[in-house]
N, C-alpha and C positions, 0 to 999 in steps of 0.2 A: 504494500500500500504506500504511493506516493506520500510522506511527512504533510502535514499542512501546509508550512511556512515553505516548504518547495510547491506544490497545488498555487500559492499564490503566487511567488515570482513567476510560474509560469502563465499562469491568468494576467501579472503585468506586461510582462514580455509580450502577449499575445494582444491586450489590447493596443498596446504601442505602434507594434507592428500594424496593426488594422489602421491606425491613425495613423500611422506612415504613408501605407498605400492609398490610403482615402484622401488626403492630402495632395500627395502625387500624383493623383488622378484627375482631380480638380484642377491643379496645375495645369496639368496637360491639356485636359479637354474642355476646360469652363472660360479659367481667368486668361488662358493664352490668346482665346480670341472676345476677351471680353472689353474691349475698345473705348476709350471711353476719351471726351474732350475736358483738359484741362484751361479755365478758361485765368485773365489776367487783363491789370490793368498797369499802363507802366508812363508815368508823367516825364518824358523828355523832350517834349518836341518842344518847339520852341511856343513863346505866348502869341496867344491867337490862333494858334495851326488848325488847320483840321486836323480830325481822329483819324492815324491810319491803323486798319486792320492785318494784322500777320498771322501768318498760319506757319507755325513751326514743322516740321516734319523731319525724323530722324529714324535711321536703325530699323528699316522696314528689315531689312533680311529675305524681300522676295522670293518665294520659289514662284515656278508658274501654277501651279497647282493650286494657290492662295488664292482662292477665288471672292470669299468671304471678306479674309483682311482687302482686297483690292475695289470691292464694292463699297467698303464702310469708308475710306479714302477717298474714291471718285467722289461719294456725296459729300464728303468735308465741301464742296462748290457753295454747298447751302449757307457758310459763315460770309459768303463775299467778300475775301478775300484781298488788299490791294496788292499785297506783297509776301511770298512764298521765301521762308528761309529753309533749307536743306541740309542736315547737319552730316550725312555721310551715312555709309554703309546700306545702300540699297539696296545689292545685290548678296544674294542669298545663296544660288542654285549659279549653273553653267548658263542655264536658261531663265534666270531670272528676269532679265529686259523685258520679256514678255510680259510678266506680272506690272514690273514698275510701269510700262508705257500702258497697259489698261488701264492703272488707278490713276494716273496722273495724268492723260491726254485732256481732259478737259478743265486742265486751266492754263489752258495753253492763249498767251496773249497775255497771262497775269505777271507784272516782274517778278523774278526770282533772283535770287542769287544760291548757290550752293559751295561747299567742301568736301572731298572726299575721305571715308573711312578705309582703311585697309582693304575690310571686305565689299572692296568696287575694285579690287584688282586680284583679287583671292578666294575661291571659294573656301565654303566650309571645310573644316576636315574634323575627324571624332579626335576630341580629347577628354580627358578623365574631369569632371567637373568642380569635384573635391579640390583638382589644385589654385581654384579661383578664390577656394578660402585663407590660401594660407598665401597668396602673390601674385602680382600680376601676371595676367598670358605673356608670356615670350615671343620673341619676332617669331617669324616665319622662317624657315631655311633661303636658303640660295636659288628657289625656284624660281624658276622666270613667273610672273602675274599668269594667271588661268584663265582670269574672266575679261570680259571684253570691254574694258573700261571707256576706251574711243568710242564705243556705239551710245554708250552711257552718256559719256562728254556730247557728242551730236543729238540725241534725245533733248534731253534737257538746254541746250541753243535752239532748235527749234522754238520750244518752248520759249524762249526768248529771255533765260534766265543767263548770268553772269558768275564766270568761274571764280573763285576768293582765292585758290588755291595758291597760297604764297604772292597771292595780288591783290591790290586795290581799283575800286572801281566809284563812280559818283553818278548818281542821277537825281533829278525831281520828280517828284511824287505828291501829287496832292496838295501842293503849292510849298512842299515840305524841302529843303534841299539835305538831301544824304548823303553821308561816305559811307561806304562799304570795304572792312578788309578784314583778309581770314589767313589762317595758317592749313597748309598742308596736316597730315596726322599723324600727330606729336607722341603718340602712340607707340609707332612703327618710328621717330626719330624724321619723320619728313616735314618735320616743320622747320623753317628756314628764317629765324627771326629778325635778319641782317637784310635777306631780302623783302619781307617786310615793310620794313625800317625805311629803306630803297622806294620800292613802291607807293606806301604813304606820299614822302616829298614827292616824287615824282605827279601823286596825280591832284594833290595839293598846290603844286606849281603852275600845270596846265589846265585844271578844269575849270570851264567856263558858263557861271552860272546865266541861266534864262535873262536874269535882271541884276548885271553887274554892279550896279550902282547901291544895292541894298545892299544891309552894313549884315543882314541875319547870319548867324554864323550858324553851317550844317549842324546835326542832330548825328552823329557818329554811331555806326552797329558792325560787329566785329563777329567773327564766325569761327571756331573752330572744331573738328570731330571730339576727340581727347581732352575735356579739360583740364590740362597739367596744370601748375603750377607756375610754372615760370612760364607758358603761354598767355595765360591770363595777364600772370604781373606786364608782360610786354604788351599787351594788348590795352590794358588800361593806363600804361605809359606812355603811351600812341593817344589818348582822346576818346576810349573808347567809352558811349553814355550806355551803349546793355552790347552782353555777350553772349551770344548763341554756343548752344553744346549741346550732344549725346554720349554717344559710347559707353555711359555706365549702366544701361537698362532698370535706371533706380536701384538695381541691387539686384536685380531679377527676382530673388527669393528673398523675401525680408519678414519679420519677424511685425506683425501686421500694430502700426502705430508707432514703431520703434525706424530708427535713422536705418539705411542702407548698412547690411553687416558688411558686402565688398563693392569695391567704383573700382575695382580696374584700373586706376590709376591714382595720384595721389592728390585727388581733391577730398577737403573734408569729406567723411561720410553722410555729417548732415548736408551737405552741400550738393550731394549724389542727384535731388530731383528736384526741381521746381523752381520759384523764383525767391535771388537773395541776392546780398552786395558782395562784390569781393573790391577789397582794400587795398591799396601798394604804393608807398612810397607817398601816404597823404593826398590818394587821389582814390578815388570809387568808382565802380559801375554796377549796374544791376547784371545779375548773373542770372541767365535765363538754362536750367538744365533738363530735357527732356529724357524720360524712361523708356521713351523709343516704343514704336510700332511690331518688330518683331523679336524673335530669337534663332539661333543657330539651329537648322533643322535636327541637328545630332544634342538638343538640348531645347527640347521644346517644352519646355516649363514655367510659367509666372506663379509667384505666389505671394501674397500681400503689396504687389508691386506690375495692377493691371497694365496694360499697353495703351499710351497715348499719345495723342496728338495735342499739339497746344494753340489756344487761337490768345496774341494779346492784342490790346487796345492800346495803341500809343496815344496819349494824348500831352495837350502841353502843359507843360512843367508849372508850377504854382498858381 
């Protein structure tokens, strides 16, 4: 006869386990495609401006076979959008393009800018998930890129969106005038903060506002996949009034009301989702971080940390 006090560790053991799998299960098949819009409001434009509307979008992870995640995107059209920021990693699958250019063919004509994540030049591959707890993913080997990032690049031009990648860019919006610049993925070590640096003066030199004669000085939005650390600080050393990010999927698996247990990289862990300031050298910006749209097909799991998209409201400052 099984002892009592054994009968019951194994009654714990077994219930545990059943929370385990019920847990995991909902992961997989509830909260992964359970979509949902986080919405903001962010006071930097300058006084008077009109409201402009942005739709954040990060960390799809595409396969073509997303048929769901790609429908619940296309209708994001419904927040009317004026300007699309793109934080990286769309691509999921070999054939992913196919999923991204269904969800996002129609808002085609809306400005965009984007940066890319790693995986827009690398598909997936299996790795042990457990080692995301104890450090960051490591680069990738010496393979040549897999996935077809130029088809990617020419998708999103169409679209008539503008690359950050290690560039800057300026347009007007809404009677708004903006700069735009982003870093390469700081991730993978391809962020290039010199050139940057470079790019800023450069298009600070030559751009040529609608109405030279007004004194208004642009409204500054900076982009990069990886929120590091010393991207940020360069970024908001640069002018930068809000900073675009994904790559940490909120934590993918969190601990439901509690901060991201991992980000992937080294930005605080409360700092892993949503909007807050990052500090540097006596200067601020609001810090805009999204939990991103998908996951890695060989880790298709959310758990107190659903999939989103983020619409903010810029409006102006005091």
């Amino acid at each position: 006869m099984t002892p009592p006090v054994g009968r019951s560790a194994a009654s714990a053991l077994g219930a545990a386990a059943a929370v385990g799998v019920g847990a995991l299960a909902y992961g997989a098949f509830v909260e992964r495609n359970a979509f949902q819009v986080r919405q903001e409001v962010v006071p930097i434009l300058r006084p008077g401006a009109r409201p402009i509307t942005v739709l954040h979008i990060s960390d799809l992870h595409m396969a073509p076979w997303q048929t769901e995640k790609q429908d619940w995107v296309a209708s994001l059209i419904r927040y009317e959008p004026d300007l699309i920021v793109n934080t990286g990693d769309n691509l999921g699958h070999a054939d992913g393009l196919v999923g991204v250019e269904r969800a996002l063919a129609g808002f085609d004509g809306i400005p965009g800018v984007f940066v890319h994540g790693s995986n827009d030049f690398y598909g997936p591959t299996f790795k042990n998930p457990l080692k995301y707890l104890v450090a960051p993913s490591g680069a990738h080997g010496p393979e040549e890129p897999d996935l077809d990032t130029a088809a990617l690049d020419r998708f999103f031009q169409r679209l008539g969106w503008l690359d950050l990648n290690n560039a800057a860019r300026a347009i007007e919006l809404r009677g708004s005038r903006l700069e735009f610049f982003g870093t390469g993925d700081a991730h993978r070590g391809w962020d290039r903060l010199g050139k940057v640096t470079a790019a800023v003066d450069e298009m600070r030199e030559n751009v040529t506002w609608s109405d030279s004669s007004s004194g208004v000085e642009p409204v500054t939005i900076a982009a990069t996949h990886a929120p590091y650390r010393r991207v940020l600080d360069s970024l908001v050393t640069h002018g930068a009034d809000i900073i675009f990010a994904g790559h940490t999927h909120g934590g993918q698996v969190r601990v439901p009301g509690r901060p991201a247990i991992v980000t992937n990289c080294d930005v605080p862990r409360e700092q892993a989702q949503g909007l807050s300031t990052w500090r540097h050298s006596g200067r601020s910006s609001f810090l805009e971080v999204s939990a991103g749209l998908g996951t890695s097909i060989y880790a298709p799991v959310r758990f107190g940390c659903p999939p989103e998209a983020v619409v903010l409201t810029l409006t102006a400052a005091g």
